[in-house]
MARTI-112617 format. One record per atom (N, C-alpha, C): z, x, y. Coordinates in steps of 0.001 Angstrom, whole numbers, plus 500000, padded with zeros to 6 digits. Layout:
<pts>
ZXY;...
</pts>
This chain:
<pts>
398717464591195175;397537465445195041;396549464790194066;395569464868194182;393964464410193791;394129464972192703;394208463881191063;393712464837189564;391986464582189864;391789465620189239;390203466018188874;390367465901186914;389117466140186499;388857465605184931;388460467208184232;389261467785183196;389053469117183162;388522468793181820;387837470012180828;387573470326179410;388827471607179156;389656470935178331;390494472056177730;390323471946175646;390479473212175320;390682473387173945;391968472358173479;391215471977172373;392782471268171757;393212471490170120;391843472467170014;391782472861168581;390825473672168145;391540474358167070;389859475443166899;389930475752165490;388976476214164708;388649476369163136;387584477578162860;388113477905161753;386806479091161094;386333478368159670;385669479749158875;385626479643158125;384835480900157778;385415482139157221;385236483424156915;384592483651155858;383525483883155306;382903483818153648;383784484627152904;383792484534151475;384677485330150981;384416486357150511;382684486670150058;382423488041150052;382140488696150749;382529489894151002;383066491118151594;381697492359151086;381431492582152136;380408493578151849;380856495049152992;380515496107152028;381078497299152708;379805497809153140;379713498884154213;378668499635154501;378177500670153021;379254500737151987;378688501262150946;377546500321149724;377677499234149920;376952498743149239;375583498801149563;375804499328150784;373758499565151336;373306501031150496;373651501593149986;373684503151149635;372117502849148781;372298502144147996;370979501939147190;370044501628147649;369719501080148889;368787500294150184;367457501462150133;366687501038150073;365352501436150712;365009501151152292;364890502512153270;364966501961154021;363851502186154891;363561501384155856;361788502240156301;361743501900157964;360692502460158598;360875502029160239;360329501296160701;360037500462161469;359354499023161922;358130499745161523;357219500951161834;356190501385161948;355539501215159870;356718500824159293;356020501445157729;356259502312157140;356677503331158115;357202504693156981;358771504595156515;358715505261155185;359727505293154716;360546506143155271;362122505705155411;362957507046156318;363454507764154886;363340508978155554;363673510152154596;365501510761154381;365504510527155373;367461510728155135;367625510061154361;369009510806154115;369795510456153027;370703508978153906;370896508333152815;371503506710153277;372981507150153425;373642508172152931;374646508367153339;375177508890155195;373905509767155563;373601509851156901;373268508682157812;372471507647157019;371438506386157736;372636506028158084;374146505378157274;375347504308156995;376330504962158037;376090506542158062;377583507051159171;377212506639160413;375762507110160783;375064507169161927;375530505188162291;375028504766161348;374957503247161682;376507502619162123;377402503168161273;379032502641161861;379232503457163012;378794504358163605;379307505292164550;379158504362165810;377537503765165762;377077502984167091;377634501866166785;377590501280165864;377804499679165604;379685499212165533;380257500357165501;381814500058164641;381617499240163498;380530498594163069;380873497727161638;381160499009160630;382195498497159842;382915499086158334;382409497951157277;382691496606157187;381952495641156613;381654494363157330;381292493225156181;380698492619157052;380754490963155481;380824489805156006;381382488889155122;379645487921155167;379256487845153567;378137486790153297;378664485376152437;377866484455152723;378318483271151876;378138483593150270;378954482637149369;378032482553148233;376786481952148160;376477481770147124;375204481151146607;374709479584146952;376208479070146560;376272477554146537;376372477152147962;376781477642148728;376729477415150012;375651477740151344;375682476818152098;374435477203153508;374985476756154801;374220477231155969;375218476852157265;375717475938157645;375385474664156808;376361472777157197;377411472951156442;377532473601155483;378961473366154192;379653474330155031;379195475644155617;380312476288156087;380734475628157761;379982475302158361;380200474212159934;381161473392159508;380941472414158000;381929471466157990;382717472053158265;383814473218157107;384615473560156829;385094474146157751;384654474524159134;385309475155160246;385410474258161289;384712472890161260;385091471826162149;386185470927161454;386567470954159559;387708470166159326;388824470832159378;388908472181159927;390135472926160227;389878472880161574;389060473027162408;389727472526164072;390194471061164523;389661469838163220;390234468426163575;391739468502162771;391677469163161899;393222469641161680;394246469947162269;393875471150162763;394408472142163757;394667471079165175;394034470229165294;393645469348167093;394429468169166425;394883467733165651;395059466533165149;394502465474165726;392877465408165237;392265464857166237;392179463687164895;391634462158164833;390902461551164631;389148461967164541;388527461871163283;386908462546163197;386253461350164111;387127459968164317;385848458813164286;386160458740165779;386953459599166332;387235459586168291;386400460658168820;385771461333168367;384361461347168202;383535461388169154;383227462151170734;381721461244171230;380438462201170900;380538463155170646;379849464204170367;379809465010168733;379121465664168328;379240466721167623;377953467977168271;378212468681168284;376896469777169074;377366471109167897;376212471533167250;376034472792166411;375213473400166719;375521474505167251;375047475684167151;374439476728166090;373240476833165908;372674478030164825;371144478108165069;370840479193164903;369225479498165173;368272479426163386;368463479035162028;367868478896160998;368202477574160289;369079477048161194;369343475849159439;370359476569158767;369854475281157464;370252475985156113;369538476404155435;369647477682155292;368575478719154455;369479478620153000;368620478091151771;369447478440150808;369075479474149448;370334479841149332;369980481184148636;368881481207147560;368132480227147218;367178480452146094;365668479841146522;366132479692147924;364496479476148718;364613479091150284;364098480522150381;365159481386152147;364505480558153593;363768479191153389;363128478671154640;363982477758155228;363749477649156579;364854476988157014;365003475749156998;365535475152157141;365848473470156683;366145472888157683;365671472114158803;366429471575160089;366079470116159544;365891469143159056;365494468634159115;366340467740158241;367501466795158392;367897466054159598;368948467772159902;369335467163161379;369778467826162224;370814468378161629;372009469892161583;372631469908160489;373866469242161273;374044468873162788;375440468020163327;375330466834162037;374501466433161892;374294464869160967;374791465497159670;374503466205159579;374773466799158004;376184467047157869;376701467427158782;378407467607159185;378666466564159439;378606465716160219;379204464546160432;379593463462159153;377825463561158039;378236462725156848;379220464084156005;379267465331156055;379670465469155034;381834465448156032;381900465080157358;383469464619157746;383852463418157150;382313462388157160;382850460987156678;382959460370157641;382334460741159014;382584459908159955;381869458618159842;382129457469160464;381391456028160211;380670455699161632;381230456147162382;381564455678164354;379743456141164963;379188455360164920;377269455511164924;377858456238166730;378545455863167242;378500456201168866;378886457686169208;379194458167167913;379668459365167287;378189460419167588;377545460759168857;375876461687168742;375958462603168425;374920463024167004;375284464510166861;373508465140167518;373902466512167592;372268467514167563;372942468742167447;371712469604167333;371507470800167172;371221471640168047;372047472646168380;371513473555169493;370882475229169456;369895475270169583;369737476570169067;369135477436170407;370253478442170546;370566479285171598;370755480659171499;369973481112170611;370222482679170215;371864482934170039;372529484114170008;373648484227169500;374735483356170669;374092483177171694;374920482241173158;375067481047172474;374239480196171730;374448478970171523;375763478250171071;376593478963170710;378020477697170664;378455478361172241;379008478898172667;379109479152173767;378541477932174754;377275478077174589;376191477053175111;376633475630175103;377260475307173735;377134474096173251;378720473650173921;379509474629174402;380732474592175190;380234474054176624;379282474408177004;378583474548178562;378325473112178625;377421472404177528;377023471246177431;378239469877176976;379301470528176631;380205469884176226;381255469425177766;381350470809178333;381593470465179666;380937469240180565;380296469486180417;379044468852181330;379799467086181236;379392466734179584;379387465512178768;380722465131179808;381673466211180214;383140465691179466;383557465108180716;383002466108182305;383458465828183746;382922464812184308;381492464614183675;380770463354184060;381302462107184009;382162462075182607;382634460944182399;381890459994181408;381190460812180697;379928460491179754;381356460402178144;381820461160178159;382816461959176549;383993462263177335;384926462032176124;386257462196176424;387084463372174860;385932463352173811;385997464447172901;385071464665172300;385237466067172397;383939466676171701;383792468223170634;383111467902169587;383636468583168434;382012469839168406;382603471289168842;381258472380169205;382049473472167872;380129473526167156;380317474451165596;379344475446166157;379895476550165710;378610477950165891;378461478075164203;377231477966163836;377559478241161784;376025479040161511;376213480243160961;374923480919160770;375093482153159415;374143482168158522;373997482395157465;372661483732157750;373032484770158378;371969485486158238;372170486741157558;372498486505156669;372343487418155434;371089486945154706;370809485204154397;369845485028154394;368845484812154865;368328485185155961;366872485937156794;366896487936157079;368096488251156252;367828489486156820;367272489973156391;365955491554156662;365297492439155377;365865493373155134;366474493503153854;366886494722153035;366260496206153384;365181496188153964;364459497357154156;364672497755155678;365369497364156690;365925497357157842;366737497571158012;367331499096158853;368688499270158724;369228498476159783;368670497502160905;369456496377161674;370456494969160562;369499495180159590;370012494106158440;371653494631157843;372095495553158643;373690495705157983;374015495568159084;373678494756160116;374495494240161644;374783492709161088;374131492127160563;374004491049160111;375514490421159354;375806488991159399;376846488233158654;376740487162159118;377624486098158300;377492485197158057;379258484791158478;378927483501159145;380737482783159323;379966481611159957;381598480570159949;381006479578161307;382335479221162068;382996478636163341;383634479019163663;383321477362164602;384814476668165114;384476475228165761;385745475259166868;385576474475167973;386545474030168842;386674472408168891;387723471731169173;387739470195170117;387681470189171341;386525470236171951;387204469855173782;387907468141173969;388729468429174709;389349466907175520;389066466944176775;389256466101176970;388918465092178633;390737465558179014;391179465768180323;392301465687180581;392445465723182509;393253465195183027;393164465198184251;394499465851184688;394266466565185656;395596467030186377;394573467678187612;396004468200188469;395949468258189808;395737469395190116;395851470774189229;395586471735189325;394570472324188306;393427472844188541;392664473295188063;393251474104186707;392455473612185628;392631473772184119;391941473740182937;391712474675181766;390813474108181130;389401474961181311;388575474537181140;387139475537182092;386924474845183678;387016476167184149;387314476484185289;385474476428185901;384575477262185406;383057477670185975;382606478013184388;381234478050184982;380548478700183633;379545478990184731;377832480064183422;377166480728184388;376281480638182935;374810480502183143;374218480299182504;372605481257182449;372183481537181836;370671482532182265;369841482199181086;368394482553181161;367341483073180543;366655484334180856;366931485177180373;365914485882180659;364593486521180000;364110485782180202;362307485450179287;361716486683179576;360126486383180058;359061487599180085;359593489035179052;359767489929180077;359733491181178999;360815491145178243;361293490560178004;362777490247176632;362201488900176421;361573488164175978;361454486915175324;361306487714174067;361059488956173347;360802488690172392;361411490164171915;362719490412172233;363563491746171584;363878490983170740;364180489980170185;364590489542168965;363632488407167838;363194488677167495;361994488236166986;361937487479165296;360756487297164688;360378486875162997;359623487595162758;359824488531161920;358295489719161807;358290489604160160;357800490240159601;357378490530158068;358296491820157661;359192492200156518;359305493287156375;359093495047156703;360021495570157474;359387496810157311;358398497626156443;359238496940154829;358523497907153767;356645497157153661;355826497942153479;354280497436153990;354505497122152140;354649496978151407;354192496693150190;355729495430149628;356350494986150323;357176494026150700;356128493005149918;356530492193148616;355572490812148141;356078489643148904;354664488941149054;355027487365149857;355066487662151406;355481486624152079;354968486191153137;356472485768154098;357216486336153183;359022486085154205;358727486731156076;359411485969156662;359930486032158098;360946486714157511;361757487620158435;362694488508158459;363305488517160131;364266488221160615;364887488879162146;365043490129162159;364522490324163436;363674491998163937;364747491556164927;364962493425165286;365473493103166711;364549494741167474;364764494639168626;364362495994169695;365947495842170040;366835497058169416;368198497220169831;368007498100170685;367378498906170966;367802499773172692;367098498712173759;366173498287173567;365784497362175042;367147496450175551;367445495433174657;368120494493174110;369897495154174706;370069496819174207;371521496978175060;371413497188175889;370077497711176666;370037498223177692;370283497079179044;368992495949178673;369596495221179136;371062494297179629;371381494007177886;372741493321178648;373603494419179092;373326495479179436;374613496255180269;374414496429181716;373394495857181940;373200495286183276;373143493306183804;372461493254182575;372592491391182954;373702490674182650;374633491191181468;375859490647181096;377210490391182221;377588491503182448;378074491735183687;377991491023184766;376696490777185398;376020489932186222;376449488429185958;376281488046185094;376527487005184531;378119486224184432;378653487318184061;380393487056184153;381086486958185201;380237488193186446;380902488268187599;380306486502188313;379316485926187918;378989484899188714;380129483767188764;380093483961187487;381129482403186603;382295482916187185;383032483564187341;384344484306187987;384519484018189573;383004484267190393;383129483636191713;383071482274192016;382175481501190961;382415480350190911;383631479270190959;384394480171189740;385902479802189841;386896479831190840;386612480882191606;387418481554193153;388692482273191752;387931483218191077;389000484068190217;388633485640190124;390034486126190776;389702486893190463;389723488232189071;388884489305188881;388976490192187880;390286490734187386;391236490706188109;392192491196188004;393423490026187051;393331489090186938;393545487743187009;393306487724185123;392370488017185191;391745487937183708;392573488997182513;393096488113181294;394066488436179924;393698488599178964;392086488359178957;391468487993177835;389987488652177787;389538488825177042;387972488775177600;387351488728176051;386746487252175561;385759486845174148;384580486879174313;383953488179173688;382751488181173929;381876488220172993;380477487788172336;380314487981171411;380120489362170424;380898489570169033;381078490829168479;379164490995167972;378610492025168926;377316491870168555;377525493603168541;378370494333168952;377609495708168960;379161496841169397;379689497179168636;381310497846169308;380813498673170774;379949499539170791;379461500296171912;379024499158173075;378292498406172317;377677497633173595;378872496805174158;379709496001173323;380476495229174384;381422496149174636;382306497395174580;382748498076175118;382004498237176805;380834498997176784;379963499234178006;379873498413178683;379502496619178212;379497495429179452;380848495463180009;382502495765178905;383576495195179562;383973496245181024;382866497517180570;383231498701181441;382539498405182539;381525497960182627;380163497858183493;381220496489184604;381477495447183831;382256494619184696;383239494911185381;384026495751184910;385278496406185933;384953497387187092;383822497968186569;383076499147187946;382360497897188708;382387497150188412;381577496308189522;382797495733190331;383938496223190030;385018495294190823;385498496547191747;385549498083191209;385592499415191163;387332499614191223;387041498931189629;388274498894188614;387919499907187182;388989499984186736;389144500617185228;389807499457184135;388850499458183032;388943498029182114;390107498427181524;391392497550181354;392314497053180863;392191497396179813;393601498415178952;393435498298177688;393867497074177042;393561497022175899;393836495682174690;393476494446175499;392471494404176384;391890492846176901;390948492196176253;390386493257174948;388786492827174265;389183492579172993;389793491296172130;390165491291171084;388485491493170152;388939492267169219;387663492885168501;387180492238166894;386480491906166418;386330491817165135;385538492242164324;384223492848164677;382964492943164279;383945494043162914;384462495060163380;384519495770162358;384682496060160969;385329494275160683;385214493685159051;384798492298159198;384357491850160004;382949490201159962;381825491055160051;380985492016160931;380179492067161322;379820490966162540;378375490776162674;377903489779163749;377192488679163180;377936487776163242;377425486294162724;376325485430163791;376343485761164972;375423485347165300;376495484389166280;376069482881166254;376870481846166986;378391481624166664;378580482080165517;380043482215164919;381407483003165703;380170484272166174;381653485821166380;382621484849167676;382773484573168181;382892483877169587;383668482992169166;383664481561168389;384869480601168022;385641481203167351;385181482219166059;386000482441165164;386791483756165682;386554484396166283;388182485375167344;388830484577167952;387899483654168779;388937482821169598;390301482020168823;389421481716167470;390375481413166192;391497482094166119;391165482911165631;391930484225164958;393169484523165766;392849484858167001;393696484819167882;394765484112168575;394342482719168467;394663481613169353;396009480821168250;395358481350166568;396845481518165803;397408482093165323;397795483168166026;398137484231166081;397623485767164788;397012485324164122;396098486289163146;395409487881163450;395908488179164950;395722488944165280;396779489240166201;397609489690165444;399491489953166334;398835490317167894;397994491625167585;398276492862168591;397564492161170184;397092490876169777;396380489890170863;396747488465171012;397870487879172174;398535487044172851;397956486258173831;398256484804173641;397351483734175109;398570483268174804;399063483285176185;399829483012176981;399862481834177940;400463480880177659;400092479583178786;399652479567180106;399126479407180616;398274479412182397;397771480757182589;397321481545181504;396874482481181598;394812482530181312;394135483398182309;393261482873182709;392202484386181421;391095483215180406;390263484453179796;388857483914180009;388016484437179380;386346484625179587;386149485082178291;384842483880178243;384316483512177073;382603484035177706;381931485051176664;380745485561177020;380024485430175762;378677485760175968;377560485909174881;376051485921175531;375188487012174537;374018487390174892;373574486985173603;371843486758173309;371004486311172386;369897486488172580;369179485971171365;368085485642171559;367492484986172282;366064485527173422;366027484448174371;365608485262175639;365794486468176451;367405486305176254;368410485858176570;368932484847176226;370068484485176874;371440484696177492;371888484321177524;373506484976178769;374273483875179310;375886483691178898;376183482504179446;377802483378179181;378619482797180154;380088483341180361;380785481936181086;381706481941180358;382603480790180450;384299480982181283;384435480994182210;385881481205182858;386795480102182492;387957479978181689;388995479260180783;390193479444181279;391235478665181889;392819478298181943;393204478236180930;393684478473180379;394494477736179098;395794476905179657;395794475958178905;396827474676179479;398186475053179305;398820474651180684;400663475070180005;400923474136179152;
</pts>
């Protein structure tokens, strides 16, 4: 039988900040409505209301000394760990994040060199054939940077490749926004390998979208709610009802494609990583996907985290897959030749779902 050239995981890494922020620490928050006015409830009402929709309880920020390349390293030198890979075997590095490094004592973003380069010198790699860049894909982008890693790997272009999701948005969030306690900070890395066999393995399909015009801009850079806010800071805005409304129709769409692509079916599926952007909302896509099969969603198939990370943005997505994959989350098992799905929505808006074998 004919081997074909697959992308399978061979390693994966986090890196969790260590402060811990509770929904009580917002209690003191001033809080106001995109429009300017100040909201009048009590913050103890604003904080229940807010965990009720969101499931966040807390949510993890960097320190001071740190910005999104120091935490990327540190979650790509625990997946070359974890992979016992060689840094200088190497053909790729691809990072994922939509700001840079924002650092805590002057909040603009920093792209400039790319922060893969910035990871790469701070691995120590030497190997120039070693390409790094930057991918910035709304909260899809490591996901993304999986899509593109594929690509590299079947072509015959790369034979390994090292994908970081790393995002620090605690620093762009506004204090005066109650979306700003959705917000956190992590970064989270995989190794893909090159591997050949005869039976399909590894990523199976993927499915990719934009959806621009009237959502190009639910997630946005605006100025502070509060109108007497000093200076001239960008802040991330979001339109959260357009924004769920949507992906509980386009998400879905999206997963079911990558799934036919594969010739797999719903039923088939052990897993389902999606990004932790909203407890209600990815509940509703995993529901929305099973009525489209005119199924009832599987209990314990959605390993969960948002409820003490919050939403990191490009992070939530490697770092469960983390969590999970060593065992850090008992109550959730991958099982050899067992088939999961890797999803995420963003800024953009974007949409990309990944169908995964895992290797016996």
């Amino acid at each position: 039988m004919q081997e074909n050239i697959y992308s399978i995981i061979t390693g994966s890494g986090r890196y969790i900040p260590t402060q811990r922020i509770t929904n009580s620490d917002f209690l003191d928050n001033t809080f106001f409505e995109p429009d300017g006015k100040r909201i009048t409830r009590a913050n103890e009402v604003i904080i229940q209301k807010f965990s009720e929709i969101t499931g966040i309880l807390e949510r993890r920020y960097v320190t001071d000394d740190l910005v999104a390349s120091d935490i990327g390293y540190l979650a790509a030198d625990d997946a070359l760990t974890s992979s016992h890979t060689d840094a200088e075997t190497l053909d790729y590095i691809i990072v994922a994040h939509n700001f840079g490094d924002v650092a805590a004592d002057n909040r603009r973003s920093d792209l400039v060199p790319a922060l893969a380069s910035r990871i790469k010198m701070k691995l120590g790699i030497k190997n120039p054939d070693t390409v790094c860049y930057d991918l910035p894909f709304g909260c899809a982008g490591w996901l993304q940077g999986v899509i593109q890693a594929d690509f590299y790997i079947k072509s015959g272009m790369a034979k390994k490749i090292l994908v970081i999701g790393a995002e620090t948005l605690s620093r762009i969030c506004d204090p005066h926004d109650r979306d700003s306690m959705i917000y956190a900070d992590g970064a989270g890395a995989v190794i893909l390998e090159a591997t050949r066999s005869a039976t399909p393995v590894g990523i199976l399909a993927h499915q990719s979208q934009t959806n621009a015009g009237d959502y190009t801009y639910v997630l946005k850079m605006e100025s502070s709610c509060n109108p007497d806010y000093e200076g001239n800071t960008l802040f991330l805005k979001m339109r959260g009802r357009a924004l769920y409304e949507h992906a509980l129709k386009a998400v879905p769409a999206v997963i079911k494609a990558s799934l036919e692509k594969a010739n797999i079916p719903i039923t088939d599926i052990k897993k389902v990583f999606i990004h932790q952007a909203n407890t209600k909302m990815d509940e509703a896509i995993l529901n929305r996907l099973f009525e489209a099969y005119g199924l009832t969603a599987p209990d314990n198939i959605m390993p969960m985290s948002i409820s003490w990370l919050g939403n990191s943005s490009v992070a939530t997505v490697p770092t469960l897959y983390d969590l999970v994959s060593k065992g850090d989350m008992p109550e959730h098992q991958l099982t050899k030749g067992s088939v999961i799905i890797f999803a995420a929505v963003g800024a953009g808006v974007n949409i990309n779902s990944v169908v995964y074998r895992i290797p016996d």
